[in-house]
GUDRENKOL-916875 format. One record per residue (C-alpha): x, y, z; residue in three letters. Coordinates in nm, 3 decimals. Example, Ala and Ser with C-alpha at 12.3 -4.5 7.8 and 13.67 -1.06 7.14 Angstrom:
R         x         y         z   type
R     1.230    -0.450     0.780    ALA
R     1.367    -0.106     0.714    SER
This chain:
R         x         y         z   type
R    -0.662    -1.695     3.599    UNK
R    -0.406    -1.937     3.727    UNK
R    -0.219    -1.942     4.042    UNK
R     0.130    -2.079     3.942    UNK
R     0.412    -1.887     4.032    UNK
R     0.648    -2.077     3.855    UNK
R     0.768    -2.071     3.457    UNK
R     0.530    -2.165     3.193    UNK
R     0.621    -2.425     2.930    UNK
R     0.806    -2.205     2.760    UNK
R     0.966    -2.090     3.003    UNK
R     1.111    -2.433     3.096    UNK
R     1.189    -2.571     2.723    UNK
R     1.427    -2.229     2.785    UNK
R     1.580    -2.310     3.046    UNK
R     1.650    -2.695     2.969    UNK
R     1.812    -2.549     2.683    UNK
R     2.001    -2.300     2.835    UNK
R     2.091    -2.622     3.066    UNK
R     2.212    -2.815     2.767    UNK
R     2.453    -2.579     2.674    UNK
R     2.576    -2.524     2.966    UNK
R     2.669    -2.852     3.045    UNK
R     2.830    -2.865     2.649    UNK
R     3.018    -2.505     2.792    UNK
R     3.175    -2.723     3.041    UNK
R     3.272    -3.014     2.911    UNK
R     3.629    -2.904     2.814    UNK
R     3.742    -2.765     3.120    UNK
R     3.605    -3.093     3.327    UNK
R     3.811    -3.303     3.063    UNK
R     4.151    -3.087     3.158    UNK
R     4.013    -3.101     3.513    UNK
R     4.009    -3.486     3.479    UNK
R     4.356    -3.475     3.268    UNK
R     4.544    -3.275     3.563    UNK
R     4.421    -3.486     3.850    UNK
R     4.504    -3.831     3.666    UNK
R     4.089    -3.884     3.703    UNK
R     4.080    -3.956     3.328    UNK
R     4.430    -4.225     3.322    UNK
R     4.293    -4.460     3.572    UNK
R     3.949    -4.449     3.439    UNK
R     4.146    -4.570     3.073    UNK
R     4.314    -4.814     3.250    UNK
R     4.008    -4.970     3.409    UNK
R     3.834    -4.981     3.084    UNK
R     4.088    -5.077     2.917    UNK
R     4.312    -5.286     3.133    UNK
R     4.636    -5.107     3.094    UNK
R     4.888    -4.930     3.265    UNK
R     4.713    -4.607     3.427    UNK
R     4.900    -4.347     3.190    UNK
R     4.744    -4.087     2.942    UNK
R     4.747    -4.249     2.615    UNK
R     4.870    -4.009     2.325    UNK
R     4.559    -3.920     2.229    UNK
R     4.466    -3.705     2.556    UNK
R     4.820    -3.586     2.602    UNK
R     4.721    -3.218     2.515    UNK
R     4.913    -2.896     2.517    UNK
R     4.866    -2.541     2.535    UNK
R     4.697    -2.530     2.195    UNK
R     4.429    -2.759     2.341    UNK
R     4.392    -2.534     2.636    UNK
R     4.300    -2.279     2.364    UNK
R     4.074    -2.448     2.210    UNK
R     3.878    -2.598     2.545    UNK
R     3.846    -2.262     2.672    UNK
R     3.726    -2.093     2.368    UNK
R     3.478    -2.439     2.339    UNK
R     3.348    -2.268     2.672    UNK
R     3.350    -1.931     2.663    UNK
R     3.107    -1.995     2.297    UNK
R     2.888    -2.226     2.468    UNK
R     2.838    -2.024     2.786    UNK
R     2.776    -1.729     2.565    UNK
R     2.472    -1.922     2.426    UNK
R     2.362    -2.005     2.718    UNK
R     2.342    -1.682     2.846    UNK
R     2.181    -1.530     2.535    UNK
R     1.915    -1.843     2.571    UNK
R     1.866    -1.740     2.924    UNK
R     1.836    -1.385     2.857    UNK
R     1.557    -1.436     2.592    UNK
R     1.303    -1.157     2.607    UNK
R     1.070    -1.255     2.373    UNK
R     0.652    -1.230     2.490    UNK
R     0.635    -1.654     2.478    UNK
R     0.985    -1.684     2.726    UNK
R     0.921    -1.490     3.022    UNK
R     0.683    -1.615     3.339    UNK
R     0.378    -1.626     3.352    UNK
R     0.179    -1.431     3.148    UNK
R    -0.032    -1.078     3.294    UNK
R    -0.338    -1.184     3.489    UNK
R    -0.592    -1.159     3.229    UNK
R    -0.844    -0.941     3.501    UNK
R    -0.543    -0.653     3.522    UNK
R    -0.642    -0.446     3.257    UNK
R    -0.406    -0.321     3.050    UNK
R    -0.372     0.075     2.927    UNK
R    -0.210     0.265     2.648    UNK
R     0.018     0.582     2.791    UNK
R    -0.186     0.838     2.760    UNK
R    -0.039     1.120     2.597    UNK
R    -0.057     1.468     2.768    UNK
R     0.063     1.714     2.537    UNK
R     0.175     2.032     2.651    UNK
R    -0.103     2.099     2.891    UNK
R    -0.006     2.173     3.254    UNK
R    -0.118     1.881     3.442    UNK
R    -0.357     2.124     3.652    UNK
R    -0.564     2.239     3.391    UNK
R    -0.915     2.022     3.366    UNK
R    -1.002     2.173     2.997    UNK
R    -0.989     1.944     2.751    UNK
R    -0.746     1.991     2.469    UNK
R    -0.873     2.182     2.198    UNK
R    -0.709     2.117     1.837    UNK
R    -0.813     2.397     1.660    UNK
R    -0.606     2.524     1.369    UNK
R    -0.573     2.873     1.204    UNK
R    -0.681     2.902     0.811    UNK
R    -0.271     2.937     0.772    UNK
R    -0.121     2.771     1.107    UNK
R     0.127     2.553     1.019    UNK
R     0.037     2.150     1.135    UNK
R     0.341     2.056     1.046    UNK
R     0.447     1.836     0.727    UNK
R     0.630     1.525     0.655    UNK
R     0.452     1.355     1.016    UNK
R     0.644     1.615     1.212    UNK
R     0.276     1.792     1.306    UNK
R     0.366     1.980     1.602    UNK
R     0.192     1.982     1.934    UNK
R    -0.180     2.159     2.038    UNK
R    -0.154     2.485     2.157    UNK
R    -0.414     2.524     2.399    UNK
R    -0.704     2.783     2.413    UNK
R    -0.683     2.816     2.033    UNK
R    -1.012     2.972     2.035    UNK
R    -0.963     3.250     2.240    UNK
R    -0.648     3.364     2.019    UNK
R    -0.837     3.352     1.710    UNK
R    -1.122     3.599     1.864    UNK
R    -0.786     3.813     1.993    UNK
R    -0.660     3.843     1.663    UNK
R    -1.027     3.886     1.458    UNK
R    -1.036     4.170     1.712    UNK
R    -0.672     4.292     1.627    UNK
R    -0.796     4.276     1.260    UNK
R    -1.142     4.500     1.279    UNK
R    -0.909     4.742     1.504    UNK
R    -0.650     4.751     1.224    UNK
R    -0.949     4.829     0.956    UNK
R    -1.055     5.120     1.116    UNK
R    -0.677     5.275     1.157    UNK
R    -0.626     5.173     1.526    UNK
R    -0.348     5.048     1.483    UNK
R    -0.152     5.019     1.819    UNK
R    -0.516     4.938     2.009    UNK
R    -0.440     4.656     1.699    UNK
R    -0.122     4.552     1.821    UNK
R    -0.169     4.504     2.185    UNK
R    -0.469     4.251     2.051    UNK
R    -0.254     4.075     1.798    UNK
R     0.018     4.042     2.074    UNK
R    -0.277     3.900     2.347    UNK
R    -0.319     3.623     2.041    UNK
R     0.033     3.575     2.035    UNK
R     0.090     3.533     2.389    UNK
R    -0.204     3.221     2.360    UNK
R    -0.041     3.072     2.037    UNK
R     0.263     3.193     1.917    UNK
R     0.199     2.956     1.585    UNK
R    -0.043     3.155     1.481    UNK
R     0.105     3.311     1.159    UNK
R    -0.185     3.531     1.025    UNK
R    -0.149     3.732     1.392    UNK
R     0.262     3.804     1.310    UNK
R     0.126     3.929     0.975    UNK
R    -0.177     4.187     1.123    UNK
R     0.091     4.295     1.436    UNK
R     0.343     4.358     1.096    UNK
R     0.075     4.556     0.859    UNK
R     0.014     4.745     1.190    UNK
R     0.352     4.822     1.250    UNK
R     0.450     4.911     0.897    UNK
R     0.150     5.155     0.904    UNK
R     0.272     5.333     1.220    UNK
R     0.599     5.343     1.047    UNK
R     0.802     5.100     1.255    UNK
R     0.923     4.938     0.987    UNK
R     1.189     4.718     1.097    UNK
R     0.948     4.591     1.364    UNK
R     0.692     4.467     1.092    UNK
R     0.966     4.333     0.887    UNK
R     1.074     4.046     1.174    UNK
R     0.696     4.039     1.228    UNK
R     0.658     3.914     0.847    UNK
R     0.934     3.694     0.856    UNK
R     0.784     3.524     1.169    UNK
R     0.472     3.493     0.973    UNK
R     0.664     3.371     0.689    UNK
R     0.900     3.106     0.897    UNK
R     0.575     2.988     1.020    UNK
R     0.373     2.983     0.641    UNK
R     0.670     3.039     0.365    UNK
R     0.378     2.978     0.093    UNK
R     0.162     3.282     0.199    UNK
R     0.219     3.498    -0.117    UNK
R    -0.003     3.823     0.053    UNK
R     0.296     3.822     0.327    UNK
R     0.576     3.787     0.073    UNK
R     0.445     4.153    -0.114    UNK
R     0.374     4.348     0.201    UNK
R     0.705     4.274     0.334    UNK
R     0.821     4.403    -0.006    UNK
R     0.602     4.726     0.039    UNK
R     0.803     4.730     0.350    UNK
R     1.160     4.687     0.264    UNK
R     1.064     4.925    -0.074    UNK
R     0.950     5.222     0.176    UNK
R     1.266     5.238     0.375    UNK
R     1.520     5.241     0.045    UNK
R     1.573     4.827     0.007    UNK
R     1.444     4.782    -0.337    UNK
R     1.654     4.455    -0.416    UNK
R     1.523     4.302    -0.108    UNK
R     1.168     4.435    -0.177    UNK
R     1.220     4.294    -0.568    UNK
R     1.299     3.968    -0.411    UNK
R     0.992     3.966    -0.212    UNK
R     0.765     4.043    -0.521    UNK
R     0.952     3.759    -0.718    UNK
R     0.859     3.514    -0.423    UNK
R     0.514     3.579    -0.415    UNK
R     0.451     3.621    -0.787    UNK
R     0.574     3.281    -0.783    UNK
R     0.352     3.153    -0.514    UNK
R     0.064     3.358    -0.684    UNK
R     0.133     3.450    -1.069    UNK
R    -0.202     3.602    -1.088    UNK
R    -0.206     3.889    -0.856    UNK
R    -0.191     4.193    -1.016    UNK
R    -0.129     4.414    -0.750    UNK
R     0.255     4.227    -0.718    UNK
R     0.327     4.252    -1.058    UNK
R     0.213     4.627    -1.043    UNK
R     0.462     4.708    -0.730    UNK
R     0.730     4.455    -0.900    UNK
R     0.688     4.702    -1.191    UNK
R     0.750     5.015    -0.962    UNK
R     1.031     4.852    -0.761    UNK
R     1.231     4.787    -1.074    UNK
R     1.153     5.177    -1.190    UNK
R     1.271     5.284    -0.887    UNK
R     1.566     5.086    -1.006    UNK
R     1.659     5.241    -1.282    UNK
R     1.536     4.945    -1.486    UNK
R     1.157     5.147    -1.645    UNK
R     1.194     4.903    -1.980    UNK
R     1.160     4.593    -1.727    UNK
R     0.904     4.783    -1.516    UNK
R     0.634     4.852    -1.831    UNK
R     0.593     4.454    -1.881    UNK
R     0.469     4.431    -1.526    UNK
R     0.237     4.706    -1.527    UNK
R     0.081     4.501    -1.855    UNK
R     0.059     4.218    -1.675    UNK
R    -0.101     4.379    -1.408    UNK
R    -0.359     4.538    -1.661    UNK
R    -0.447     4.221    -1.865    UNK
R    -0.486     4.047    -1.480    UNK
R    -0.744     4.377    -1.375    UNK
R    -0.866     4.573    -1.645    UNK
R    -0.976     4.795    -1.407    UNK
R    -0.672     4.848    -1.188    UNK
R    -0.610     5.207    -1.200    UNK
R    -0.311     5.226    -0.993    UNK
R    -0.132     5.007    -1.259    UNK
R    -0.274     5.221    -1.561    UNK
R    -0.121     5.535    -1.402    UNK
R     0.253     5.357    -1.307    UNK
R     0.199     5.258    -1.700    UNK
R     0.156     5.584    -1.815    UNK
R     0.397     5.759    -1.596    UNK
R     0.730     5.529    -1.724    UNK
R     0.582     5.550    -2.072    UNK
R     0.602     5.916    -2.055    UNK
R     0.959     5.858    -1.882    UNK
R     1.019     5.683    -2.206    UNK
R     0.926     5.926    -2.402    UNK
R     0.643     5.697    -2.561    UNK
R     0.412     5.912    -2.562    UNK
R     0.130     5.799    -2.729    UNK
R     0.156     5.460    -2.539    UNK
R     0.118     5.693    -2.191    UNK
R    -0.164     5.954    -2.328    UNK
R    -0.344     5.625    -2.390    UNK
R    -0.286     5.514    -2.030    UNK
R    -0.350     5.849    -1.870    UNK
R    -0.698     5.810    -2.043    UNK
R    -0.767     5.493    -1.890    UNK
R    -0.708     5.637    -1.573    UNK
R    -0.951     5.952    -1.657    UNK
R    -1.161     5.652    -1.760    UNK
R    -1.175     5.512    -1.460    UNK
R    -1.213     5.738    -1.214    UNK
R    -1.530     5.748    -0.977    UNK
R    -1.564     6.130    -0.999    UNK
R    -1.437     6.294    -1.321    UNK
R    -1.480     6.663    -1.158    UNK
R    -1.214     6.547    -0.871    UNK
R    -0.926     6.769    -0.862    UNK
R    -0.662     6.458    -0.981    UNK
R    -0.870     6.403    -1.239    UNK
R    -0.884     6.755    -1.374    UNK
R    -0.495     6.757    -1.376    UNK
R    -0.457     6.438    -1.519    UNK
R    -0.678     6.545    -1.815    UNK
R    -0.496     6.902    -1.841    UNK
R    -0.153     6.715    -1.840    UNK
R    -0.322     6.486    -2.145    UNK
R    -0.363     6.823    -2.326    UNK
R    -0.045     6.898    -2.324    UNK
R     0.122     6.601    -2.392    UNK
R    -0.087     6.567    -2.676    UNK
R    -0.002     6.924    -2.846    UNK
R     0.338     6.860    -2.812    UNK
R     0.533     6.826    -3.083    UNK
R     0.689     6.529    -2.969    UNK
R     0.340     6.345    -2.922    UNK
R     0.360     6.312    -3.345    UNK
């Protein structure tokens, strides 16, 4: 470690230049300096040996005035920028090389108090941000999962507002945490507050846009209280995330019923059926619009499927089901 106080080398080449131009900076207004004190006539005289008076040459005018001053003004403005370098090799001396020298460190979040080291835990379907955008840790990550598995179990069992005073403690730790908007709006939508699960799902869905599951139950939703174009647009979303889930083309298939539109729904129930042979909900939607067709054939084949597939062929649904099959099929119409 050295003890000079002073500039380095390159310090001083910097300023010797920054000297130089100086000096060239002020050249032009010395010479009119010179000129208007008669300085520069009787030093041409002596060299020269002739009478002490300006010869032509260094009779200047205004326009010289000009151009001396804007001679200085570009030279002292290149002076300054020499003197004003910043680069690493023109300042003083260098850092002592035994002061150690340390990154900021980056705090996050956190409060300042809290000793716990930050956790960076992520939900299955928490957002981390795309693009490099990821957004900050949310502390105690942990915890908030175990509040919303909790939440979720409750939910299961048909506890549904023990449900969502767990899915809001979850919230409260990490408001990111999209899959605990979505069990708080299946929980809500069950107790019938359906408005309140619908800005739950769309907070689950600002948070996770891709999440096709979210997409149909906030159709389910906005279907149950009389929105069927909203609830059709919901279906479309996640049938495009998801093309393979048969239970959205089934409901896609009773939203556009419900519509009005029963030739657009029977394509979706097929879909539905080729996805899950055994999806019985979908057989029955079939058969019922069939019938609403008047196809009849196409639904007593249908309402079979569902007598098919039934877990207990003496349960009272069943029995009507097959009685209704009777009569649809001694109809007249059924030829």
């Amino acid at each position: 470690m050295s003890g000079e106080s002073g500039p380095t080398g390159p310090a001083r080449r910097r300023w010797g230049i920054t000297a130089v131009f100086l000096v060239i900076a002020a050249l032009p207004p010395l010479l009119r300096l010179g000129v208007a004190v008669g300085i520069v006539a009787q030093v041409w005289a002596i060299l020269f040996g002739v009478k002490a008076a300006l010869p032509p040459l260094l009779e200047l005018g205004t326009e010289a005035d000009v151009v001396a001053w804007a001679w200085a003004i570009f030279f002292g403005v290149v002076a300054l920028i020499c003197a004003r370098d910043t680069r690493p090799d023109a300042g003083w001396a260098s850092e002592p090389d035994d002061v150690e020298r340390s990154e900021p460190e980056d705090v996050g979040d956190q409060a300042a108090a809290n000793p716990e080291p930050e956790v960076r835990v992520a939900a299955a379907n928490e957002p981390t941000g795309e693009g490099g955008d990821s957004l900050p840790a949310v502390p105690n990550v942990p915890e908030a999962l175990a509040w919303l598995k909790k939440g979720s179990e409750l939910y299961a069992v048909g506890r549904c507002e023990e449900a969502i005073a767990r899915f809001d403690k979850a919230l409260r730790l990490n408001p990111r945490l999209a899959s605990a908007w979505t069990g708080r709006g299946l929980a809500c939508n069950a107790r019938g507050q359906y408005d309140e699960a619908i800005r739950c799902y769309d907070e689950s869905l600002r948070l996770d846009p891709q999440d096709p599951a979210v997409w149909h139950d906030k159709g389910n939703t906005l279907c149950a209280i009389g929105r069927l174009e909203g609830g059709l647009n919901c279906f479309n979303e996640a049938l495009i995330i998801d093309s393979r889930d048969a239970r959205a083309w089934n409901n896609k298939g009773i939203c556009l019923a419900s519509l009005g539109r029963p030739e657009e729904a029977v394509p979706c129930f097929d879909k539905a059926i080729e996805l899950d042979a055994s999806y019985t909900v979908a057989w029955q939607a079939k058969a019922m619009i069939e019938e609403r067709l008047g196809r009849i054939r196409d639904a007593v084949a249908a309402y079979k499927q569902v007598v098919a597939l039934a877990p207990d062929q003496n349960a009272a649904p069943v029995r009507r089901i097959q009685r209704h099959v009777s009569e649809l099929e001694s109809a007249p119409a059924a030829s």
